[in-house]
Backbone as numpy.savetxt, mean C-alpha at the origin, in Angstrom:
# Nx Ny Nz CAx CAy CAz Cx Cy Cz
1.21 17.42 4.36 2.61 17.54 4.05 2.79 17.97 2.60
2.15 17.15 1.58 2.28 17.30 0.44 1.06 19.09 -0.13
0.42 19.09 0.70 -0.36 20.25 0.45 0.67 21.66 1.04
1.34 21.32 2.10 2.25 22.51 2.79 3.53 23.05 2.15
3.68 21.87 0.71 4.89 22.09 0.10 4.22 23.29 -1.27
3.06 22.73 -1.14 2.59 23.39 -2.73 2.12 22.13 -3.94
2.53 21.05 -3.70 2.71 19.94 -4.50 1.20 20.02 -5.28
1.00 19.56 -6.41 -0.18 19.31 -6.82 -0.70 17.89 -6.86
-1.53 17.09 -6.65 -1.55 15.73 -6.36 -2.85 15.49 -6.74
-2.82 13.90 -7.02 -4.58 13.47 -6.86 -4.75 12.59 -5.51
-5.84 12.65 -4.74 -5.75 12.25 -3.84 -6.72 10.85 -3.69
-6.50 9.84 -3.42 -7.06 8.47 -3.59 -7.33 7.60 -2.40
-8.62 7.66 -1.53 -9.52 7.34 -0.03 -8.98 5.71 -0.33
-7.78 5.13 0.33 -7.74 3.89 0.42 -8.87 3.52 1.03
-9.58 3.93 1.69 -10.33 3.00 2.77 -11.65 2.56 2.33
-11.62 3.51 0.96 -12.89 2.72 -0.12 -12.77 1.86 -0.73
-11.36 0.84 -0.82 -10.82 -0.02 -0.68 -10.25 0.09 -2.53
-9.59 -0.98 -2.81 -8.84 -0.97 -4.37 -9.54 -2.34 -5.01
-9.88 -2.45 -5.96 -10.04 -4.24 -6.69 -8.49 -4.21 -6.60
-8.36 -6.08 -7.13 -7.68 -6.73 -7.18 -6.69 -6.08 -8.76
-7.49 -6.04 -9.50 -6.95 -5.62 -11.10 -6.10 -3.95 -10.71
-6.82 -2.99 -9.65 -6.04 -1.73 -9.52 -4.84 -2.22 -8.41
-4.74 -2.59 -7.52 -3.67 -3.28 -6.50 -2.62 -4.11 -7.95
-3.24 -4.86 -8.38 -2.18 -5.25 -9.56 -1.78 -4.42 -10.23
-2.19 -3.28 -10.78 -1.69 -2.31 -11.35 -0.75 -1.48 -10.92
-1.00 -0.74 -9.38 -0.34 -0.37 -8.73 0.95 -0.34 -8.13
0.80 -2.09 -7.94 2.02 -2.80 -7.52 3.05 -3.34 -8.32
2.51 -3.66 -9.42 3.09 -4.37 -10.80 4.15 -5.49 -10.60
5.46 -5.18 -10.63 6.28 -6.32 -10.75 6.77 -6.27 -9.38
6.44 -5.29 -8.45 7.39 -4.89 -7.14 6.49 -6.15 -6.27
7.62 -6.07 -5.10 7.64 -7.12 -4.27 5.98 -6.59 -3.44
4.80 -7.04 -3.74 4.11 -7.47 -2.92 3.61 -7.17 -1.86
4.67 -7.84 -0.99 5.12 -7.96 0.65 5.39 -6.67 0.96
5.75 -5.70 0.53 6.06 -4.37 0.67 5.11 -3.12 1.02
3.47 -3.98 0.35 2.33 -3.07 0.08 1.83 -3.61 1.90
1.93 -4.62 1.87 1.31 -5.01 3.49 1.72 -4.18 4.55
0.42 -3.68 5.33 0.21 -2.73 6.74 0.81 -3.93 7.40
1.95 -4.14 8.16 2.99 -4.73 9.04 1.99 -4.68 10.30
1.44 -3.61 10.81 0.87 -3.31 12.03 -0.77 -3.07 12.26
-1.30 -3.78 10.88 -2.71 -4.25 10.75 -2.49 -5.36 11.93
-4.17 -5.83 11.97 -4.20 -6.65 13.18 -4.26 -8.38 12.70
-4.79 -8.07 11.15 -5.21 -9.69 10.52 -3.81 -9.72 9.89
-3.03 -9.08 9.61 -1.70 -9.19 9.40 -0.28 -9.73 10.70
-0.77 -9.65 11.60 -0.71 -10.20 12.89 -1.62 -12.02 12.82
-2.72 -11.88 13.50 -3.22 -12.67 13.71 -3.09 -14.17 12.54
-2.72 -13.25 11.61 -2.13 -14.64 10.09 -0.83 -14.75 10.22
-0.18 -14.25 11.00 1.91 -14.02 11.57 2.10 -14.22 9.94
1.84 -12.72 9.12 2.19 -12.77 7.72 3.62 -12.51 7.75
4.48 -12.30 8.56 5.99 -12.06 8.49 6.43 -13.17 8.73
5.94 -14.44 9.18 6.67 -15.55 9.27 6.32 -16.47 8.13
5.22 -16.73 7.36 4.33 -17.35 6.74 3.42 -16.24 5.50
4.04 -15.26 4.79 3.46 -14.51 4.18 2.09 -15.21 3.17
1.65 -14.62 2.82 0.28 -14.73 1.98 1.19 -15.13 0.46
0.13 -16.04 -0.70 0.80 -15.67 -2.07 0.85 -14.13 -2.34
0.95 -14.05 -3.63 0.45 -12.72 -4.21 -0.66 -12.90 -4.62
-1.30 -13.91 -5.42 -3.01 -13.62 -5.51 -3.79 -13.69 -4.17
-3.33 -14.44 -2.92 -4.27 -14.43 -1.64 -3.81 -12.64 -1.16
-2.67 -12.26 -0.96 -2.72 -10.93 -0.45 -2.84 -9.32 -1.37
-3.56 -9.82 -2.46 -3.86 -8.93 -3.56 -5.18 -9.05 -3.23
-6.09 -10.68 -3.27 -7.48 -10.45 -2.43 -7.72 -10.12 -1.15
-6.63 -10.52 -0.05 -6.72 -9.23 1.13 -6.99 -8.41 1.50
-5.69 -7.87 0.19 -5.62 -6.23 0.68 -7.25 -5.46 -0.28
-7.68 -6.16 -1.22 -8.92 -5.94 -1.92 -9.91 -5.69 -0.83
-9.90 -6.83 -0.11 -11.15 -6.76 0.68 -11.11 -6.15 2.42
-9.64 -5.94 2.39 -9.42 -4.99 3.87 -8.43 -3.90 3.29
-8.68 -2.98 3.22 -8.03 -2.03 2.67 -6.90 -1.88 3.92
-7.60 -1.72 5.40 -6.76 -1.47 6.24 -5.33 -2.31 6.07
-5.33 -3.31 5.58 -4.06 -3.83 5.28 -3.06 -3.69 4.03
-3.18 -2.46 3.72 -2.66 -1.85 2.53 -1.79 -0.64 3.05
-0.63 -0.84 3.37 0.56 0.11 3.93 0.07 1.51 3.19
0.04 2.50 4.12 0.04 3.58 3.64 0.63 5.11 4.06
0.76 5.69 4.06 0.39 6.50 2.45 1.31 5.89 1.63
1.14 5.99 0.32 1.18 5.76 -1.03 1.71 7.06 -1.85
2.56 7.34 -2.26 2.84 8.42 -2.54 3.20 7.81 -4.38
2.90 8.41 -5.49 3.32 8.03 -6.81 3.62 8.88 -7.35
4.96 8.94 -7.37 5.78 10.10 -8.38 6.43 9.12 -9.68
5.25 9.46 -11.33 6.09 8.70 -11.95 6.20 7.60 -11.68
6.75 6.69 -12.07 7.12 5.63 -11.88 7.81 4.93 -10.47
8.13 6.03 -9.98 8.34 5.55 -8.27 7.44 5.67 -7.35
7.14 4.53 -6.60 6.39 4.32 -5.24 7.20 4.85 -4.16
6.76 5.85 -3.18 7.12 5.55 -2.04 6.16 5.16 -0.93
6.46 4.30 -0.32 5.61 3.86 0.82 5.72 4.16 2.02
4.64 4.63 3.27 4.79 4.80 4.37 5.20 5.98 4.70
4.95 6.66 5.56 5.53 7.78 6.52 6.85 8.27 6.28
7.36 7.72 6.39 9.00 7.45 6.16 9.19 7.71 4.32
9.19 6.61 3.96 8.92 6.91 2.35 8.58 8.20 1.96
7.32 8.13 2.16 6.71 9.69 1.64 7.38 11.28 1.94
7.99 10.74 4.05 8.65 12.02 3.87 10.18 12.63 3.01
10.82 11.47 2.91 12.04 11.10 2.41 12.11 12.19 0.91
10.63 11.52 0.32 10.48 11.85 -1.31 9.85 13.70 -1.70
9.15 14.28 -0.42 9.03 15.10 -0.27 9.80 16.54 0.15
């Protein structure tokens, strides 16, 4: 999408997963709960929408299962957009 527009970008393999210190960076003061894959399966199986994680347990989570790190990730500047939706919105 972002290649069909022309956009220039860096491109970043979530699935090689993030430390805890880059997920903190990333996320900074924003809500958290926002970065979570909704439709991961351990995000399920923990019913994180009823009972969410802290922020240091789902910062080591998403550290150690990347799959539970909502994505794409799109960073323009100082704005995140997240998800499918997000990304196409901003594009």
């Amino acid at each position: 999408m972002l290649r069909e527009k022309g956009a220039q970008f860096e491109e970043v393999d979530l699935n090689q997963g993030l430390s805890v210190a880059e997920l903190e960076k990333l996320i900074g003061k924003r809500d958290y709960r926002q970065f979570l894959n909704s439709r991961n399966e351990l995000y399920r199986e923990r019913g994180m929408k009823e009972n969410p994680p802290s922020r240091e347990e789902a910062l080591l989570l998403m550290s150690q299962h990347p799959n539970l790190i909502k994505r794409p990730i799109l960073v323009d500047g100082g704005t995140i957009h997240l998800g499918l939706d997000g990304v196409e919105q901003a594009v």
